[in-house]
C-alpha positions as CSV (number, residue, x, y, z in Angstrom):
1,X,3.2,25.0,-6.5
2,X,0.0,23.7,-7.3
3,X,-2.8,24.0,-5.1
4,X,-6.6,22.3,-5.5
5,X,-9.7,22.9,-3.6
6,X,-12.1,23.0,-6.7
7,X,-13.9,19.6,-8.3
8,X,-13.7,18.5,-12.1
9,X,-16.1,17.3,-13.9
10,X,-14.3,14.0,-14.9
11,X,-16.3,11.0,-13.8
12,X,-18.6,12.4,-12.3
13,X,-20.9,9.1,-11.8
14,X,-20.0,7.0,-9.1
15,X,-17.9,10.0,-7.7
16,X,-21.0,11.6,-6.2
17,X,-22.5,8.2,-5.3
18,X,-23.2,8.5,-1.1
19,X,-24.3,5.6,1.1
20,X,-23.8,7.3,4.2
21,X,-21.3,7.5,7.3
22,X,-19.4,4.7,8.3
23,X,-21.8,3.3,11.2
24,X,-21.9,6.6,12.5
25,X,-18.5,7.1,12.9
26,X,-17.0,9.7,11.0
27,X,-16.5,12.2,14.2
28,X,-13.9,9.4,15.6
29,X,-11.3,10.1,12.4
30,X,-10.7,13.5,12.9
31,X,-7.0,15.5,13.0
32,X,-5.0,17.4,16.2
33,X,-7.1,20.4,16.6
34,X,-10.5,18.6,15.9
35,X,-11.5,19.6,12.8
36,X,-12.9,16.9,9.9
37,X,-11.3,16.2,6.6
38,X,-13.7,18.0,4.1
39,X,-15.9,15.7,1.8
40,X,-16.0,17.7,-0.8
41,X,-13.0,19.2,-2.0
42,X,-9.4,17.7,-1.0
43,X,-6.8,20.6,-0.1
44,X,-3.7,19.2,-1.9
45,X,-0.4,20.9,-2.8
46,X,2.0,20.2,-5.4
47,X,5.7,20.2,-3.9
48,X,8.7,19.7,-5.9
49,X,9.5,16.2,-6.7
50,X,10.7,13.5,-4.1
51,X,13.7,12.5,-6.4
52,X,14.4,15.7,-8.0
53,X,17.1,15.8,-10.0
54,X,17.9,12.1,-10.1
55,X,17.6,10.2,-13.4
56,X,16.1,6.5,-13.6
57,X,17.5,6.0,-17.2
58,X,13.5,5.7,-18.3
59,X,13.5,2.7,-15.6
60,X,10.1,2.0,-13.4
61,X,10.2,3.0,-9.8
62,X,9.0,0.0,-7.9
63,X,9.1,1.3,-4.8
64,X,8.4,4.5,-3.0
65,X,7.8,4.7,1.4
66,X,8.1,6.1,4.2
67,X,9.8,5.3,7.2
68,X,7.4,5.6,10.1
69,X,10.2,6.8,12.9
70,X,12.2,9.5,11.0
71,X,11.5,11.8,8.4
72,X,12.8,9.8,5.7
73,X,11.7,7.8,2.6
74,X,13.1,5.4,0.2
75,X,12.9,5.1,-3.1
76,X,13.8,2.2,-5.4
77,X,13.3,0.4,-8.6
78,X,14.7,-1.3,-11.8
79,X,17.5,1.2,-12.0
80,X,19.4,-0.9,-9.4
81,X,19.3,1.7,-7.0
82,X,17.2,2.3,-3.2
83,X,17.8,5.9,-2.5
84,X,17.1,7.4,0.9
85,X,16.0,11.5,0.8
86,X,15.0,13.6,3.6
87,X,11.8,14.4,3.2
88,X,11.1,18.7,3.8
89,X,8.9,19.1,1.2
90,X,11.8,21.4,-0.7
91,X,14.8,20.4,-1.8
92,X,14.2,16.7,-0.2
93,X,17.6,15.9,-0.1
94,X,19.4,12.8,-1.3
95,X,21.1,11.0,2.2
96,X,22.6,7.7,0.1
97,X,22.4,5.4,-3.0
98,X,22.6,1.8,-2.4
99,X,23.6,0.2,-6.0
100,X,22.8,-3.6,-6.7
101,X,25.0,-4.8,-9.1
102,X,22.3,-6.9,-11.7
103,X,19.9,-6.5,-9.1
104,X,16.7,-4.6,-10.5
105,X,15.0,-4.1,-7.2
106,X,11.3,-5.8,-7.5
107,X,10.6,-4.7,-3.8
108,X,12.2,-3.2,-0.8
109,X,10.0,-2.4,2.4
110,X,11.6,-0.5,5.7
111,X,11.3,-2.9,8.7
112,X,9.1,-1.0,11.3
113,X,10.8,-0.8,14.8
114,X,14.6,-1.0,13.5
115,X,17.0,0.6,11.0
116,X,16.7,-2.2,8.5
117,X,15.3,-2.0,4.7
118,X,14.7,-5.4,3.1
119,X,14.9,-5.2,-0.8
120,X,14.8,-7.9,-3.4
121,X,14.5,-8.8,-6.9
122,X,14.3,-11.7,-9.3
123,X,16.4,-14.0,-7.7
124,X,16.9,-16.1,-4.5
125,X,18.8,-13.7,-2.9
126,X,17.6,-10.9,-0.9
127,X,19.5,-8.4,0.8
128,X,19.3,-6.1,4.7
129,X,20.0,-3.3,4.4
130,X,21.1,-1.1,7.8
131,X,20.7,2.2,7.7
132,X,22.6,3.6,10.7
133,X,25.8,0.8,10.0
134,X,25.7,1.6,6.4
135,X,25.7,-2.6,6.2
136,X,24.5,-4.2,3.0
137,X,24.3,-8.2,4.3
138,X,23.4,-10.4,1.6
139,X,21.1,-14.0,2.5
140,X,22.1,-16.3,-0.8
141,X,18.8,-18.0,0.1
142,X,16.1,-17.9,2.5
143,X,16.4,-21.7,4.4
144,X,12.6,-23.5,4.1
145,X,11.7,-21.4,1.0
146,X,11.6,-23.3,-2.1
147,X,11.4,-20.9,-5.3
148,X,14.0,-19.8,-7.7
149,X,12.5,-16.3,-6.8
150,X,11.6,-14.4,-3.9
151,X,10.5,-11.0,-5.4
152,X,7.9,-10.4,-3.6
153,X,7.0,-9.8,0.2
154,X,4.9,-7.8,2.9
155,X,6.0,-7.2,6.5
156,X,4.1,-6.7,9.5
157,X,3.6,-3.6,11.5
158,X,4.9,-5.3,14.4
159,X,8.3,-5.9,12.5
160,X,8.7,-9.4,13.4
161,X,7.2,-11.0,10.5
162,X,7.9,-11.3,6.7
163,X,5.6,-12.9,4.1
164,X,7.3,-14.3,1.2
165,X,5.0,-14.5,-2.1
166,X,5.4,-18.2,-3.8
167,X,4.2,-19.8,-6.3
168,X,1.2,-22.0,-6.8
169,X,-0.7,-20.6,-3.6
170,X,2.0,-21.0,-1.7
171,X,3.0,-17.9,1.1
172,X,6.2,-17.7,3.7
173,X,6.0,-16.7,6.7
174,X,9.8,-15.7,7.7
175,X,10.8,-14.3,11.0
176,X,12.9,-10.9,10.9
177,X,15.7,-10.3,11.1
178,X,16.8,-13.7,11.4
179,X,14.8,-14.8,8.0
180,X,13.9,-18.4,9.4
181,X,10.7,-19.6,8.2
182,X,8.3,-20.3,10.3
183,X,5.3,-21.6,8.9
184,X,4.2,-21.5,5.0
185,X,0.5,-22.1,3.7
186,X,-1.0,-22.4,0.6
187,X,-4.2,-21.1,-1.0
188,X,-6.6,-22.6,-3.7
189,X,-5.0,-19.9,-6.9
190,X,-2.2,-18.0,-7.3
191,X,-1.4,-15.2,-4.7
192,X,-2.2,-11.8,-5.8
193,X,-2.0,-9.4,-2.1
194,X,-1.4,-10.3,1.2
195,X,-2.1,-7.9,4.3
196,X,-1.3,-7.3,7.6
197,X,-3.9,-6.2,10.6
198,X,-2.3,-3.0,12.2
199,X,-1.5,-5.3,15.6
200,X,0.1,-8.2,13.6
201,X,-2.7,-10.7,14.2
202,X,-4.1,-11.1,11.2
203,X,-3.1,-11.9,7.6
204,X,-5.7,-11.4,4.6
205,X,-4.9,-13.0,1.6
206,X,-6.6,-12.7,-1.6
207,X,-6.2,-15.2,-4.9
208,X,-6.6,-15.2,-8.9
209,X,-10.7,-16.4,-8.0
210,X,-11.3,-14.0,-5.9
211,X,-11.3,-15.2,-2.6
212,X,-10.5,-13.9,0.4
213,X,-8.3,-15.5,3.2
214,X,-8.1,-14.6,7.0
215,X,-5.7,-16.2,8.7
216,X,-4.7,-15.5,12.9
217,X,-0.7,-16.1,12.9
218,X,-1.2,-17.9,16.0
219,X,-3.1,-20.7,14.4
220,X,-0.5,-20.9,11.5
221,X,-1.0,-23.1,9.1
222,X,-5.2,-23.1,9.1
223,X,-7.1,-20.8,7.9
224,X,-9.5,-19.2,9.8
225,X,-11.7,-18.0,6.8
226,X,-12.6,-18.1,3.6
227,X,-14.7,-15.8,2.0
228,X,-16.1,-14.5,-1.9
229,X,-14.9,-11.4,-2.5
230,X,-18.0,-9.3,-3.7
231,X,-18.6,-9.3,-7.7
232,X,-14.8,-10.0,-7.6
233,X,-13.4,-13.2,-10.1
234,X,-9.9,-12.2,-9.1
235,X,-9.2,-9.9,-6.1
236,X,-5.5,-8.4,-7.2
237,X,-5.5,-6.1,-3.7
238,X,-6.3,-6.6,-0.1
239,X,-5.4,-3.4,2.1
240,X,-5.9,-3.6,5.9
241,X,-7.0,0.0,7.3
242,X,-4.7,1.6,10.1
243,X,-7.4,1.3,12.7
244,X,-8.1,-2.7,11.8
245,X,-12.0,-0.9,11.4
246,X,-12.1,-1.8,7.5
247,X,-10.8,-4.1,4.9
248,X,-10.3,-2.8,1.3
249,X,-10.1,-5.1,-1.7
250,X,-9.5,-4.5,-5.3
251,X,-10.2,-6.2,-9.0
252,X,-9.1,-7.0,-12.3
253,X,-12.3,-4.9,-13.1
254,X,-10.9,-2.0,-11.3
255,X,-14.2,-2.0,-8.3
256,X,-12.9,-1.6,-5.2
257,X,-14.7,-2.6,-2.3
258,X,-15.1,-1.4,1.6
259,X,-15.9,-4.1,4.5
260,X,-16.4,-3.8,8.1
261,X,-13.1,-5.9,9.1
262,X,-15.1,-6.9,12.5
263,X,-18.0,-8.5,10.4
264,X,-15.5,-10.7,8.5
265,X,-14.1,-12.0,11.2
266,X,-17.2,-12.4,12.9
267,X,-18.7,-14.3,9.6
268,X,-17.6,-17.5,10.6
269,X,-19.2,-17.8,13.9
270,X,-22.6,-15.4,12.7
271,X,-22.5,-18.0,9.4
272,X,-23.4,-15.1,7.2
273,X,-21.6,-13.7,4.5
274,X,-20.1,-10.2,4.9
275,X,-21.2,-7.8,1.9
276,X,-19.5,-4.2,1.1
277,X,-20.1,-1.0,3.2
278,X,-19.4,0.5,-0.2
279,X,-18.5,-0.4,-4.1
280,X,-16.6,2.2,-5.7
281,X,-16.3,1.8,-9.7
282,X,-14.1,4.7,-10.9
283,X,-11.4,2.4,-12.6
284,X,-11.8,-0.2,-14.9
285,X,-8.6,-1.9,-14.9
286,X,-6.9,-4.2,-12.9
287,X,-6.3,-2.3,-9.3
288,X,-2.7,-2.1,-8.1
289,X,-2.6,-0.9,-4.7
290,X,-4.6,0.8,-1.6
291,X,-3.5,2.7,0.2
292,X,-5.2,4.6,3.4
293,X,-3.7,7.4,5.5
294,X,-3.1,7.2,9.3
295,X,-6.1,8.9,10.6
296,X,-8.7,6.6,7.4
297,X,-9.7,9.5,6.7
298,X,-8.4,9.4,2.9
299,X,-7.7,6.1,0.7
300,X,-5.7,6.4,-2.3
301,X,-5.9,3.5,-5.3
302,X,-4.7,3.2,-8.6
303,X,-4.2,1.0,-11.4
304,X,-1.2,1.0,-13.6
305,X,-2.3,0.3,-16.8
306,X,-3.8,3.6,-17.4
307,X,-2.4,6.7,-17.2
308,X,-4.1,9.0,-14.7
309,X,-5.8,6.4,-13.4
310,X,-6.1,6.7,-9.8
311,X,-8.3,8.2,-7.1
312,X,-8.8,9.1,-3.6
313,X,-11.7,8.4,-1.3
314,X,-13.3,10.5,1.4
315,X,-13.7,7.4,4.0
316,X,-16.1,8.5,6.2
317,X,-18.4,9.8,3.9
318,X,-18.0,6.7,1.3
319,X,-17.6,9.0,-1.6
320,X,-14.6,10.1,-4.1
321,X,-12.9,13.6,-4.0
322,X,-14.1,15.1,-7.5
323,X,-11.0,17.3,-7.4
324,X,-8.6,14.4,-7.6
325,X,-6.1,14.0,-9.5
326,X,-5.1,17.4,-10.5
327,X,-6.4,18.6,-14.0
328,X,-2.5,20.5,-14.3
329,X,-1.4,18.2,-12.5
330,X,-0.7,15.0,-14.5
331,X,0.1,11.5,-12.4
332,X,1.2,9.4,-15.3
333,X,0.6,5.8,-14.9
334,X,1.2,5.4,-11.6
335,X,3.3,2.2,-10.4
336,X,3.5,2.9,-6.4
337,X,2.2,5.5,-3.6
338,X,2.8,6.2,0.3
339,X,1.2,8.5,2.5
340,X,3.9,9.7,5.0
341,X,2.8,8.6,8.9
342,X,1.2,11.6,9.9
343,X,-0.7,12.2,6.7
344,X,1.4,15.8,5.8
345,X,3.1,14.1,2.4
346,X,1.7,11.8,-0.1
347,X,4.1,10.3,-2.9
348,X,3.2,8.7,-5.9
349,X,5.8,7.3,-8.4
350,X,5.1,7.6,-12.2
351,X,6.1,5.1,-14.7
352,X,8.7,7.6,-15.9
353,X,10.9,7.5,-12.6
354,X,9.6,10.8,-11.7
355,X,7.8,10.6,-7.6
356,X,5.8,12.9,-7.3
357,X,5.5,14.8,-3.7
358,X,2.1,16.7,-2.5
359,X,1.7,18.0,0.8
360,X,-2.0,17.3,2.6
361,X,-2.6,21.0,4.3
362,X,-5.1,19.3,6.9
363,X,-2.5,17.6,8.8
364,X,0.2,18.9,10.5
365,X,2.4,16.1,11.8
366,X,4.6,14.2,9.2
């Protein structure tokens, strides 16, 4: 195994850059047991790999998470297959392959709450997936949403609610498991991230220009906010933290940016503009995904385009963990990542098919 406490030398501005505590606030993120995450080194342990032993014919992994209720995570991709393994942190055993005849799987998401797994591709049709029936139902369409693709979607926390990516602005919002749409809107630019707040309220969007919208589901079809992402001219990520306490958005640049969620909200009524509790600039291409842990006190991103590019952030402290990624450790260009729910495994899936699986020593729980 590989094991790393020590810091690097890589990058070494912006990683020591240090605005402070969030508000104060650092003592509320803290583990079982009551001790704080370190700032300065993160304990991180190479396991063996998620998928060992599986091939993906040189295919990109799309897909890799973790379903919040069992200790279980799925894997899929443009080999056609969603695997389910048992997670241990060992041998991570294979449970089942779900193959998808001409189906390269663009995204498939575990419902929270139930058994199901939606997955989808490059087509109309999207399938459910039951874990516990061993069903595979197949919906030829969804009814309401015009595109010849759905490829594309996020669901809430809650589990109820399904938004469909579409083109020209336009986003679905689809009921689960029923998929009947409910409402659709449509933003100023193409749609580049949508977000879920951790009670299902809220939905941030973000565009090709940049901006950022906020929208209450109960007041579906306006929008209850517009805003200019900070030195952003196209915002490809918008990641919701656990808490609901912070938005995080990400470039084409590679700068990703921290915001009190409350402020934004608030900006409307205070008429003022929210600006970033912190800019971090230690990528410089287009950032794919954010991703924080359960207790925010870590925040993984990474773009795609490079190899090795990706970091992870000390949230309370504003600052980047010097030590990360591993110098033996290589991540390859990374195309998806997943913190398991109580923060003990972290997954991220290289370009090659390989997922790699590290274990966070600080927490406990899986």
């Amino acid at each position: 195994a590989v094991v790393s406490t020590q810091t690097t030398d890589r990058q070494e501005d912006n990683e020591q850059e240090d605005e402070g505590y969030i508000d104060g606030k650092g003592d509320g993120f803290i583990k079982k047991g009551g001790s704080k995450l370190a700032r300065d080194a993160l304990e991180i342990v190479k396991c063996n790999d998620l998928n060992q032993g599986m091939s993906s014919n040189d295919k990109e992994i799309t897909n890799v998470q973790f379903c919040k209720d069992i200790p279980v995570a799925l894997v899929a991709g443009y080999d056609k297959r969603l695997n389910l393994f048992r997670v241990d942190g060992q041998l991570n055993p294979k449970l089942t392959t779900v193959y998808f005849e001409d189906y390269p799987i663009e995204s498939a998401k575990f419902v929270p709450h139930s058994k199901n797994i939606v997955v989808s591709s490059f087509f109309k049709k999207v399938f459910i997936y039951n874990m516990e029936s061993l069903k595979l139902i197949p919906y030829t369409q969804i009814t309401g949403v015009q595109e010849k693709v759905i490829s594309k979607f996020v669901i809430s926390p809650c589990g109820h609610y399904m938004a469909v990516f579409g083109t020209y602005g336009s986003v679905y919002f689809v009921k689960l498991p029923s998929l009947l749409l409910f409402h659709k809107i449509t933003l100023n630019n193409y749609v580049q991230s949508i977000s879920f707040s951790p009670d299902s309220e809220y939905c941030v969007c973000s565009d090709t220009a940049g901006l950022i919208y906020v929208y209450k589901l109960k007041m579906l079809p306006r929008c209850f906010l517009k805003i200019q992402d900070h030195g952003s001219a196209c915002t490809t990520r918008v990641s919701i933290s656990p808490s609901g306490r912070l938005l995080s958005t990400g470039s084409s640049v590679g700068i990703v940016n921290f915001y009190d969620f409350e402020n934004i909200i608030s900006a409307q009524k205070n008429h003022t503009t929210p600006q970033p509790l912190k800019c971090f600039k230690n990528l410089t291409t287009d950032v794919s995904d954010i991703c924080f842990n359960n207790s925010e006190e870590i925040c993984m991103f990474y773009s795609r385009v490079i190899s090795n590019s990706i970091k992870a952030a000390h949230v309370n402290s504003l600052s980047v963990f010097p030590n990360f990624p591993l110098r033996n450790c290589p991540m390859g260009r990374v195309y998806a990542m997943d913190f398991s729910p109580g923060s003990k495994y972290f997954a991220s899936a290289k370009k090659s098919g390989k997922v790699l699986l590290f274990s966070l020593p600080h927490f406990t729980q899986y």
